[in-house]
C-alpha positions as CSV (number, residue, x, y, z in Angstrom):
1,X,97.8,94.4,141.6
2,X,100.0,97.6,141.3
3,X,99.3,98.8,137.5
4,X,102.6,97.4,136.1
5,X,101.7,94.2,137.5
6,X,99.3,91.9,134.6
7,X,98.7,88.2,134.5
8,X,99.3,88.3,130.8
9,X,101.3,90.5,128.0
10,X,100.2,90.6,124.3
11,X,103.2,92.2,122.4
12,X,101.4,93.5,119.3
13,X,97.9,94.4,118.9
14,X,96.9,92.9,115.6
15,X,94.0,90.3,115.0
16,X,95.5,87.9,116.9
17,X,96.7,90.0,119.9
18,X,93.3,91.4,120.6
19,X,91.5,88.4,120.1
20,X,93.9,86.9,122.5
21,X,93.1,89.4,125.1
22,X,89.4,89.6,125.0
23,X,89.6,86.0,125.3
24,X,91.8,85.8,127.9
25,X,89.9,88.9,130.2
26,X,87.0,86.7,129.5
27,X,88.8,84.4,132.2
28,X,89.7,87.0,134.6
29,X,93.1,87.3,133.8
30,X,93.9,91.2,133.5
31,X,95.6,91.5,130.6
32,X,98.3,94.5,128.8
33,X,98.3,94.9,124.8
34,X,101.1,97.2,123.8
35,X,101.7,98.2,120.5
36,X,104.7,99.9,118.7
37,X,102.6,101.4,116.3
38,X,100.5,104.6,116.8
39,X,97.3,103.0,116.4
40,X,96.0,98.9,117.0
41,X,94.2,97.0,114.3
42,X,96.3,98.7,111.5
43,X,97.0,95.7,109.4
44,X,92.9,95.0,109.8
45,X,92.0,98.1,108.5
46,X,93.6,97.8,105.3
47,X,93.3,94.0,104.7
48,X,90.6,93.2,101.8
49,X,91.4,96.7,100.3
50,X,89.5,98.0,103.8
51,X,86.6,95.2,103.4
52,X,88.7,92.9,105.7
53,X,88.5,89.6,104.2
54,X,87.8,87.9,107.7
55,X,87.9,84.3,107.0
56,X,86.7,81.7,104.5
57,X,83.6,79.2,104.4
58,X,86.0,76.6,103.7
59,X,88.9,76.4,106.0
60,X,91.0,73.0,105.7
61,X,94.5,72.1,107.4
62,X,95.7,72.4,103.5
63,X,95.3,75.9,102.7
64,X,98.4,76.4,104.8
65,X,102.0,76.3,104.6
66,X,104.5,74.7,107.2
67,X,107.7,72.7,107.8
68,X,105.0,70.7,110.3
69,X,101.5,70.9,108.3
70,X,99.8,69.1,111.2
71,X,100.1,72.0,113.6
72,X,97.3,74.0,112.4
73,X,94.3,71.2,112.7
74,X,94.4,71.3,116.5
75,X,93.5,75.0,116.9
76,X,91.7,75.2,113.7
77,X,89.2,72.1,114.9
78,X,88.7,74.0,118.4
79,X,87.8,77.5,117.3
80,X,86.4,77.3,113.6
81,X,85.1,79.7,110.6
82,X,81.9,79.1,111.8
83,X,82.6,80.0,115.5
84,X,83.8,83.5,114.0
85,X,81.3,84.2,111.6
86,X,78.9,83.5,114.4
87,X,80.3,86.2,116.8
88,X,80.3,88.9,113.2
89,X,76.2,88.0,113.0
90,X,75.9,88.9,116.8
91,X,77.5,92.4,116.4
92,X,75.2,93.1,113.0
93,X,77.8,93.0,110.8
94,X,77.2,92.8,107.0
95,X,79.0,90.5,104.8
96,X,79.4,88.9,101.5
97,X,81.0,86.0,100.4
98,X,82.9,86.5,96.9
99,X,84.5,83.3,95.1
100,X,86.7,80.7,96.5
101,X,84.2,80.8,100.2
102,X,85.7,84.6,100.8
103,X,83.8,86.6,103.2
104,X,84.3,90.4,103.3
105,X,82.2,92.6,104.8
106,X,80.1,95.5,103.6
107,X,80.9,98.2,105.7
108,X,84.3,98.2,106.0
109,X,87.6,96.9,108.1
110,X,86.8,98.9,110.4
111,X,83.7,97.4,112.1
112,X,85.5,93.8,113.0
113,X,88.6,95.9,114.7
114,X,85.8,97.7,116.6
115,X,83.9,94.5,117.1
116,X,87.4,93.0,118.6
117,X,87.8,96.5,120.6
118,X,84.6,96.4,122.2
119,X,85.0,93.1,123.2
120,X,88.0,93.7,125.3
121,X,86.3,96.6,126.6
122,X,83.4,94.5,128.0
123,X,86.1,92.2,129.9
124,X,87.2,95.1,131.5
125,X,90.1,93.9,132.1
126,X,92.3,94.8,129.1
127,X,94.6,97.6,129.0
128,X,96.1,98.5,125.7
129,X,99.5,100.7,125.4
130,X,100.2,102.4,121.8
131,X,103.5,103.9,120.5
132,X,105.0,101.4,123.2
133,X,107.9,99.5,121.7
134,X,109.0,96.5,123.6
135,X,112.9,96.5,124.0
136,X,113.7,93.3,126.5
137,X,111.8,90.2,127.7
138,X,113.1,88.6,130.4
139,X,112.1,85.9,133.0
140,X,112.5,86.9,136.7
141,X,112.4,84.2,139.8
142,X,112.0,81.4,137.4
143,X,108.1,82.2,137.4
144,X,106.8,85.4,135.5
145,X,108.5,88.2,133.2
146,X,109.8,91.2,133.2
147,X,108.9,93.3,129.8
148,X,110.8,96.2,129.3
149,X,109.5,98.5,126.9
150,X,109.4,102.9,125.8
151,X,106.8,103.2,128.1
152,X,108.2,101.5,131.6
153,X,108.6,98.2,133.1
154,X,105.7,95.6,133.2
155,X,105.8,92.5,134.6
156,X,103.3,88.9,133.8
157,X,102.8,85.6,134.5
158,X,103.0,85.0,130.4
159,X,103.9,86.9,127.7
160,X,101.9,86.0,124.5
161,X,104.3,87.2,121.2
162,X,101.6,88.4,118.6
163,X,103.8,90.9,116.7
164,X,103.4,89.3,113.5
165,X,105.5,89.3,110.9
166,X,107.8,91.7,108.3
167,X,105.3,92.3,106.1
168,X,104.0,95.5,105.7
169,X,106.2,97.6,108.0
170,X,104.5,100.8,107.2
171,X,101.7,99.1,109.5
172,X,104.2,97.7,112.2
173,X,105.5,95.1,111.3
174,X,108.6,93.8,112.6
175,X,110.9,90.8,113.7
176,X,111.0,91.4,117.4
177,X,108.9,88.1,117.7
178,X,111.4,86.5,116.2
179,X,113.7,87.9,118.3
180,X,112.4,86.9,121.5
181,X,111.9,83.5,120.2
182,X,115.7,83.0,119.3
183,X,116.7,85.0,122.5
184,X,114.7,82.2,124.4
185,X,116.3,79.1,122.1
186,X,113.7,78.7,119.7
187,X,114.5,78.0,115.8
188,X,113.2,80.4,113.1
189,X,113.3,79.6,109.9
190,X,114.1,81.7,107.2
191,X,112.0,84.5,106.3
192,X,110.4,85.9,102.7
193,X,107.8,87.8,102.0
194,X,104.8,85.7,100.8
195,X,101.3,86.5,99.2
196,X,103.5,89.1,97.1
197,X,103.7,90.4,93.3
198,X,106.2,88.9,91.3
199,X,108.9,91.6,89.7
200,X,110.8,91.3,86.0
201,X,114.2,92.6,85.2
202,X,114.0,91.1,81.5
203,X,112.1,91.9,78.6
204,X,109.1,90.4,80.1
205,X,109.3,93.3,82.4
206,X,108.5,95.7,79.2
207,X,105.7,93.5,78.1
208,X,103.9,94.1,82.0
209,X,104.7,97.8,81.5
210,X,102.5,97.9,78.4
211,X,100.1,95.5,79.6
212,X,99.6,97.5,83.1
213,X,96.0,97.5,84.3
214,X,94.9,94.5,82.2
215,X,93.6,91.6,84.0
216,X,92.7,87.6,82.5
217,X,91.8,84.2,84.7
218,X,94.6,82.6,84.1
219,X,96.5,79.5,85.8
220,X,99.9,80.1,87.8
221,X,101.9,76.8,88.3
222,X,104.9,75.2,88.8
223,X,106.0,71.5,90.2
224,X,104.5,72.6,94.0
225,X,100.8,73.8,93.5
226,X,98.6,75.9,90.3
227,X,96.1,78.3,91.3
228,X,93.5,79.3,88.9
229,X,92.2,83.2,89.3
230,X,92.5,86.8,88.6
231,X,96.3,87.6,86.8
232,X,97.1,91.0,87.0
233,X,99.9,92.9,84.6
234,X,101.4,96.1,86.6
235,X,104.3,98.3,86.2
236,X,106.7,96.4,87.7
237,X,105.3,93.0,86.8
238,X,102.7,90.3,87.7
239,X,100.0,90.6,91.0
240,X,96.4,89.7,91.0
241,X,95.4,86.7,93.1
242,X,96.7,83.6,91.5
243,X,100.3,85.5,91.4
244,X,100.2,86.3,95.2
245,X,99.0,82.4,95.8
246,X,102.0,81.2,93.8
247,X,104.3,83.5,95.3
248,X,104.2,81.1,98.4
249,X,105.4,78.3,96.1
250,X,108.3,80.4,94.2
251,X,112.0,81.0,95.1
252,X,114.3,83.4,93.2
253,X,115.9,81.5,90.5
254,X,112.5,79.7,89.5
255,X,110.7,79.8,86.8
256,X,106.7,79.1,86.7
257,X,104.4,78.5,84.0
258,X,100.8,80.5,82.6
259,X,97.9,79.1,81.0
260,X,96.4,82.0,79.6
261,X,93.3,80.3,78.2
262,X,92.5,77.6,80.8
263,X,89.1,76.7,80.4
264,X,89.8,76.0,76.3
265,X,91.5,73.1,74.6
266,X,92.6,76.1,72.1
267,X,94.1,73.0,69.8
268,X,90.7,71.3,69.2
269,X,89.8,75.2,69.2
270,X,92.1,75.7,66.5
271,X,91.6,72.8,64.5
272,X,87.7,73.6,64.4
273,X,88.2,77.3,63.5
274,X,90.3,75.9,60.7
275,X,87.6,74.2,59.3
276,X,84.8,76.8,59.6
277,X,86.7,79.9,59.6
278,X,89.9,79.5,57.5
279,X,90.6,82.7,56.7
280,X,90.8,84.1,60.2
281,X,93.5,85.1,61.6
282,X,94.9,83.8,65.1
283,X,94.6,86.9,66.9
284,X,91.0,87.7,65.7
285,X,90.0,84.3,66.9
286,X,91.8,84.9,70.4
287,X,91.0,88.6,71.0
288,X,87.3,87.2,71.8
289,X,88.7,85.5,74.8
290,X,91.7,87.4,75.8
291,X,92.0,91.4,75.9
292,X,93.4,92.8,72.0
293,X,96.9,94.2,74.0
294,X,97.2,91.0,75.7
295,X,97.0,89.1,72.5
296,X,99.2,91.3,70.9
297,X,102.2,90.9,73.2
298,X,101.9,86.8,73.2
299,X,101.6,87.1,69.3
300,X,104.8,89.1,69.6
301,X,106.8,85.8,71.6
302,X,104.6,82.9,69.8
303,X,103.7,83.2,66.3
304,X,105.3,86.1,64.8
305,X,105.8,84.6,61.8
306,X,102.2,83.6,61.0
307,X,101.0,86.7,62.6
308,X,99.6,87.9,59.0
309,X,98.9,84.1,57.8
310,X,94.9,82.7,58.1
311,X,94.2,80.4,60.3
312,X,93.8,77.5,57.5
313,X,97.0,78.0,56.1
314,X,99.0,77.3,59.2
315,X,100.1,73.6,59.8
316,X,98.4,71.6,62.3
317,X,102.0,70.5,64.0
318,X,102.3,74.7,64.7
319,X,98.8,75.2,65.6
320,X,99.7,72.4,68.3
321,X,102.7,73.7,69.4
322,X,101.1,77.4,69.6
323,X,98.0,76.5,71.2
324,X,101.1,74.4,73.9
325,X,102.7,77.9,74.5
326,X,99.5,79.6,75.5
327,X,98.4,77.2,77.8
328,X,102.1,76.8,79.3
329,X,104.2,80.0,78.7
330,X,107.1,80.4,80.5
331,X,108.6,83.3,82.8
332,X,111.0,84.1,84.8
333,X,110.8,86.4,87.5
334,X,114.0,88.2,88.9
335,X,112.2,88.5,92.1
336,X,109.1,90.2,94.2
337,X,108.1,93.2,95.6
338,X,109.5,92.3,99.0
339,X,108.2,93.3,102.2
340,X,106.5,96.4,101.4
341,X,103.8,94.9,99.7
342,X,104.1,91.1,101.2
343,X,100.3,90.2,103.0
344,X,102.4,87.5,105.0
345,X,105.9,86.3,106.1
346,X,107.0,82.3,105.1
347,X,109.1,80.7,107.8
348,X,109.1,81.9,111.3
349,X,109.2,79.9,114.7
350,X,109.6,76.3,114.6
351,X,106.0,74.7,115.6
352,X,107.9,72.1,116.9
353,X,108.9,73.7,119.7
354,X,105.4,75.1,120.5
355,X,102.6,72.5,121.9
356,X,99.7,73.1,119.3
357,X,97.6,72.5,122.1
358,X,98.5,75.8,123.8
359,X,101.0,77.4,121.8
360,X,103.3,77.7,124.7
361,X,107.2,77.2,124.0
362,X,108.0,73.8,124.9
363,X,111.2,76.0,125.9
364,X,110.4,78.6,128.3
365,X,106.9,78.2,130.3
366,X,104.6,81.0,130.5
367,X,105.9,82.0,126.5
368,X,103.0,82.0,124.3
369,X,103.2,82.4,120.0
370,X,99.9,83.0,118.4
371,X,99.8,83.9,114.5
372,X,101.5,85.1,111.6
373,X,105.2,84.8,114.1
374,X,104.9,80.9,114.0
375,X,105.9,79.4,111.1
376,X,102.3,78.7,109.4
377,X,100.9,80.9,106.3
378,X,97.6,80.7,104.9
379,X,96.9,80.9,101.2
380,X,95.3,84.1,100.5
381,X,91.2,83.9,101.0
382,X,91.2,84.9,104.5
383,X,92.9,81.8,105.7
384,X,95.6,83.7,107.8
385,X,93.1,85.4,109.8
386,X,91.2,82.2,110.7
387,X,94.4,81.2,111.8
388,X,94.8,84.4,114.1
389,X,91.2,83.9,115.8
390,X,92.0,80.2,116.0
391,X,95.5,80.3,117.5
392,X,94.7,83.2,119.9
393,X,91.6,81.0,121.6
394,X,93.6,78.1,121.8
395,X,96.3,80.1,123.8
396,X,93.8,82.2,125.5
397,X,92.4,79.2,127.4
398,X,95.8,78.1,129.4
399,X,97.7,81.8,129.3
């Protein structure tokens, strides 16, 4: 083979790009990565603030998001959490699993994109290209593609499209995947950024402002899905886990709801305290639950007007209906932080069109999706990189 000539390109050499070709060299197929960015494994390095959450102990088809939910279980069945975390033990790589099933590791991103690395290194047959930007994909002779790119002209039997997503495109991300799909007759649907922090324009947006660095476990829901974790108050808004989870569920326009005090009936709450304590006041009794500035600001939008009042002199009927407002206040964002902050992109190609056997394009043989392009998105718990590992090995065996 001259050196332009490979049996398989990987555009984009993220998780699932370089899990793909290790995978596929591991077949004796020689195999070109090329990458626009400087450096491969970018989006890796930072995930899990740098701990890489890698995947999760309890990976099930519902912790993703499609137009075609069955897609996933195919791939997901074949190569599993298990199958990944067993590779991570063979290398000697310390982890941890925090809540939800989440495993990190110890050390540091770093050592699973040099785990992935080394592995394409020991297939020897894996050349990867950086600062190589892919600018044309084309079939020649009905069989095989011609992939033009910064770097020169290379030419494969398949071309695997692992360039992700828009998310992050300070890392590389970009929509040339979805270009190429759409250039070969494939349907994309729309795109947003998902696993993102919701933004205020209204007065809410003060309240965050003030409240910026405080954190409760709180409940995030509206009529799609609740998720029940960490709620963070920034600048700009609302992040922490069960924001980013919800985000996935949201559309501009929408509003959602917070339970602020989830694991408390605060009315029977109340209704005790009003018997043994009635001559506390409401935000005495909630500051030992909820942070003092916290309580503050919903005292400020819920009961203003018996701020200064003990608990025992405040009707039942308004105890009910303040104890109603904490568990379900409403806002309304204006929107999120977009892109630059997004971990994943919603929409993308239409699994329709892809055999979830293979994840080649019922459309064009020899064209290969694998990852965050297709239109699947995992909640956030490691979930999309399972389905990186897990879509790259079922594509790896047929590319």
């Amino acid at each position: 083979m001259s050196k332009n000539l490979y049996d398989v390109v990987v555009i984009g050499a993220g998780a699932s790009g370089l899990m793909l070709a290790y995978k596929a060299a591991q077949r004796g197929r020689k195999v070109l990565v090329v990458e626009k960015a400087n450096k491969v494994g970018k989006k890796i390095l930072m995930s899990g603030g740098g701990k890489c959450n890698f995947t999760n102990l309890y990976v099930e088809p519902e912790n993703y998001i499609s137009h075609n939910p069955h897609f996933v279980i195919s791939a997901l069945s074949r190569y599993t959490n298990w199958d990944f975390i067993g590779m991570v033990c063979e290398y000697g790589i310390e982890y941890e699993e925090r809540k939800h099933g989440q495993l990190f590791t110890l050390n540091g991103a770093k050592e699973i994109l040099s785990m992935l690395l080394a592995e394409c290194d020991k297939a020897g047959l894996v050349d990867i290209k950086t600062s190589c930007e892919v600018k044309a994909v084309n079939v020649i002779d009905n069989h095989g593609f011609q992939v033009a790119t910064t770097l020169g002209y290379f030419e494969a039997q398949s071309v695997v499209i692992a360039s992700g997503g828009l998310s992050i495109p300070t890392l590389g991300g970009s929509g040339i995947g979805y270009d190429i799909a759409k250039q070969f007759g494939h349907h994309v649907y729309p795109l947003r950024a998902g696993l993102v922090p919701f933004t205020f324009s209204d007065s809410f947006k003060d309240v965050t402002a003030r409240l910026s660095g405080n954190a409760v476990e709180a409940t995030l829901s509206n009529e799609l899905n609740s998720f029940t974790e960490a709620l963070l108050f920034t600048h700009r808004g609302l992040s922490g886990p069960s924001s980013l989870q919800l985000s996935n569920y949201w559309d501009v326009g929408q509003s959602f709801k917070i339970d602020f005090l989830p694991s408390l009936d605060l009315a029977d709450f109340f209704k005790t305290k009003k018997q043994s304590q009635p001559k506390v006041l409401l935000r005495t009794l909630l500051s030992e639950h909820l942070p003092k500035s916290v309580v503050t600001e919903l005292q400020g939008f819920i009961w203003t007007e018996q701020a200064d009042t003990a608990i025992g002199n405040i009707s039942d009927d308004k105890l009910e209906n303040i104890a109603a407002r904490l568990h379900g206040f409403d806002v309304k964002p204006s929107g999120t932080e977009g892109y630059r902050t997004a971990e994943v992109t919603l929409g993308g190609v239409d699994t329709t069109e892809v055999s979830s056997k293979t994840m080649e394009s019922k459309k064009q043989k020899g064209l290969y999706f694998v990852g965050e392009v297709l239109d699947v998105s995992g909640h956030l718990g490691g979930y999309n990189f399972q389905w990186a590992w897990a879509s790259a090995q079922a594509a790896a065996d047929y590319v």
